[in-house]
Structures are given as structure tokens and as C-alpha cells.
ZAMARGU-4260 file (C-alpha; in steps of 0.2 Angstrom, whole numbers, plus 5000, padded with zeros to 4 digits):
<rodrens>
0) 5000/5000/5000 | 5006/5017/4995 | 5008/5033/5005 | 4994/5041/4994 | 4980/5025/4998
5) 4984/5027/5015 | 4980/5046/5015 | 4965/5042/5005 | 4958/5028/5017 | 4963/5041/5035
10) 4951/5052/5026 | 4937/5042/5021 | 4935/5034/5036 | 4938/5052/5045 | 4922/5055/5036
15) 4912/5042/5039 | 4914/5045/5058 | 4910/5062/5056 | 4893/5056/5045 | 4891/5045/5062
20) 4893/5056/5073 | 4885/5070/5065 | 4871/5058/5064 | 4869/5047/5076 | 4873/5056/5094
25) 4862/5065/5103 | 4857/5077/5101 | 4859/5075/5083 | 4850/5061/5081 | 4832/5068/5087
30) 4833/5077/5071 | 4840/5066/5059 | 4826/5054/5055 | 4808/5057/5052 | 4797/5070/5042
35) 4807/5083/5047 | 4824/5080/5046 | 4840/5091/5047 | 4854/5079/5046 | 4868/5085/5050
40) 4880/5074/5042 | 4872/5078/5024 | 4884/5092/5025 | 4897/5080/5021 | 4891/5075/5002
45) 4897/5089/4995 | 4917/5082/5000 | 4916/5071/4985 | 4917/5088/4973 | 4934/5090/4981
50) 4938/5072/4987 | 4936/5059/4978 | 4937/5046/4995 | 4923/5055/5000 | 4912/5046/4990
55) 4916/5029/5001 | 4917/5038/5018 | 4900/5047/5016 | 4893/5030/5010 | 4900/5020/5026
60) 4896/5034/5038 | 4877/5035/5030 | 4875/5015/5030 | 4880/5014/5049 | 4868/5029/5052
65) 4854/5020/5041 | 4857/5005/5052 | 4850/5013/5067 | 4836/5021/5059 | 4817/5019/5062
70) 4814/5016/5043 | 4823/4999/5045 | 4832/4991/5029 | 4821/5002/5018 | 4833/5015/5023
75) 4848/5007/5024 | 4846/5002/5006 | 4839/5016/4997 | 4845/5029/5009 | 4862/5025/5008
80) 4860/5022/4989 | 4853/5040/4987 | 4867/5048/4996 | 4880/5037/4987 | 4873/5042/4970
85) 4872/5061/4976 | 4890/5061/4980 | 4895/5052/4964 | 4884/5065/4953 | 4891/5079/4967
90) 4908/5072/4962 | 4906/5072/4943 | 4899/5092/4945 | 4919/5096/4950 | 4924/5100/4931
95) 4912/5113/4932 | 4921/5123/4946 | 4906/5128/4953 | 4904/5124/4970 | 4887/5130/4971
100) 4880/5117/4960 | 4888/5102/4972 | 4873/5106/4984 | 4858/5102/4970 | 4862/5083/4968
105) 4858/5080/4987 | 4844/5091/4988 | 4836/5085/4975 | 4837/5068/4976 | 4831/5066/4995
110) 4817/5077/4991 | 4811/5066/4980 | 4816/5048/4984 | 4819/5048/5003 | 4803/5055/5003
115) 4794/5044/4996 | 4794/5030/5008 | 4796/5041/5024 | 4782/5051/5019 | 4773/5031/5019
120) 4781/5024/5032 | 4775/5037/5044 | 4756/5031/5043 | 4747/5023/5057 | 4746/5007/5047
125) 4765/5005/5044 | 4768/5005/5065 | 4770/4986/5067 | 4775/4982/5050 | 4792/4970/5051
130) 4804/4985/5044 | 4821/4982/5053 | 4822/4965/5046 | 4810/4963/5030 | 4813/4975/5017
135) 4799/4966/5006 | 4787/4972/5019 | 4791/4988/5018 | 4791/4989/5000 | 4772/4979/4998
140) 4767/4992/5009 | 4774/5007/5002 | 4766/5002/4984 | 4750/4999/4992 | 4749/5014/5001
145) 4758/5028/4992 | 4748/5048/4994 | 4753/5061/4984 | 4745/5070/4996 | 4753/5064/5011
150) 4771/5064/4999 | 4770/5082/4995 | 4771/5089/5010 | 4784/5077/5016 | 4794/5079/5000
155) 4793/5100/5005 | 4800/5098/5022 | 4815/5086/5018 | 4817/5095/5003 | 4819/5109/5016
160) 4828/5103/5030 | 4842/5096/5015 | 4844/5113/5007 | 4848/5120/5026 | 4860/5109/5031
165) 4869/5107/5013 | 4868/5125/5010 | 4870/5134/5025 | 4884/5121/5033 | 4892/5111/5017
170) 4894/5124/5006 | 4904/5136/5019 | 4912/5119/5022 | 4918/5114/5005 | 4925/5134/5000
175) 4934/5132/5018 | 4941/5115/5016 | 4944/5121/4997 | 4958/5133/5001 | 4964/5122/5015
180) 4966/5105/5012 | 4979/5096/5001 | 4978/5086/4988 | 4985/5069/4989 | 4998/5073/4976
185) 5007/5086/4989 | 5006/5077/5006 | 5023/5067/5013
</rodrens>
């Protein structure tokens, strides 16, 4: 193993503790799963447009989280596979420069497909269905039970709650850690 893979694995699992912690610990965690939903560690997705490690260390710190949440494998599954696909399209947005548009593939993409099943998954009925260990379950129910109704609203306030954290904290944090970190090239 080379200097730079080791450099490259320090930091991405720095940031998947960081998701974690972010996360998981109180109080963070009383506002990281539900309807209304400010996680913290979604500040983190936007790394990938700098760091290409990122990618996996938001993905393990977001599948450790989705572990514990009350959304069960549903979450684990496609939560994690929607924050992984928003840092691989936050990472492919780094040709443009820009670092404005690294926030839009996490917004967007929680807003419409984490949504979806938490906005379902919050009913009365889904309270005893088998979530932490079927994912099937949670699937049937979702299909039999889907409200654009009850999604719109839901879809509004995570769509929300992402746009704070990823603009108000990751943006400030990706122009900081933009003229302060170095690349893997550099360090000795």
C-alpha cells in the first residue's frame, strides 16, 4: 500500500465517523430521522466535489447511520443508495468549478426519493409492520399505500431541512476545506 491509499483511506474513514457522529449522537439524532429531518451529516456530500474518497466515507458513515434508523432496511438500502449516487453526481459536478451546484444533487434527490417511503412509512398502518428485518414488507406496503397528498408535504419539508444543512453548513464547508486541504499529490 502506498503513501497516497493510505492518506485516501485516513480520510474516508475520518468522514464516515464524522457522518456518524454527525448523525447518530444525541442530540443530533432527534433530528436526523423522520418527516422533518436536518441531518447533519448531509453536509458531508458535498466532500466528493473536492475528494474523491469521500464518495466511500459518506457512503459507510450514511450506511452505519441508516442502520439505526426507524425506517429499518428500507433505509439502509435506498437511503444510503441515494446519498451514494448524490455524491458520485456531486463528484462528477467538479469539472464545472462551481461549487454552488455540488449542493443540488443532494437536495434534490432526498426530496424526491427519501421521501417517498418516509412520507409512507410514517402512517398509522406502517407502526408494526416487520421494517428492521423485511425490506419486502416495507416495499408491499409502500406500493399499496403511496399519497401524493401525504408525499407532498413530506417531500417539502425534507426537501427543506436538506437545502439547510447542505447550504447553510456544506457549502461554507467545502469553500473552507477548498483553500485548505491538500491534495494527495502534495502530502509526505
Amino acid at each position: 500500500m502506498n503513501r497516497h491509499s493510505t492518506v485516501q483511506i485516513t480520510r474516508a474513514a475520518l468522514i464516515a465517523a464524522m457522518y456518524i457522529v454527525f448523525t447518530m449522537v444525541p442530540p443530533f439524532n432527534a433530528i436526523s430521522y423522520g418527516v422533518v429531518q436536518f441531518r447533519l451529516g448531509e453536509a458531508l456530500v458535498l466532500l466528493p466535489f473536492l475528494l474523491d474518497e469521500a464518495v466511500v466515507g459518506v457512503a459507510v458513515g450514511c450506511l452505519v447511520a441508516n442502520l439505526f434508523s426507524p425506517f429499518g432496511l428500507i433505509d439502509v438500502v435506498i437511503g444510503t443508495g441515494v446519498t451514494v449516487l448524490a455524491a458520485l453526481l456531486t463528484r462528477r459536478l467538479r469539472r464545472t468549478g462551481r461549487l454552488w451546484l455540488a449542493a443540488i444533487p443532494p437536495i434534490v434527490l432526498n426530496a424526491l426519493i427519501v421521501s417517498a417511503y418516509v412520507s409512507t412509512l410514517t402512517l398509522p398502518a406502517a407502526e408494526n409492520l416487520p421494517l428492521k428485518h423485511s425490506l419486502t414488507a416495507g416495499l408491499r406496503f409502500i406500493l399499496a399505500n403511496f399519497s401524493w397528498r401525504v408525499y407532498v408535504p413530506v417531500a417539502l419539508s425534507i426537501l427543506a431541512g436538506e437545502a439547510a444543512v447542505v447550504i447553510l453548513l456544506g457549502l461554507p464547508l467545502l469553500a473552507l476545506i477548498r483553500h485548505n486541504i491538500r491534495p494527495v499529490k502534495e502530502v509526505q
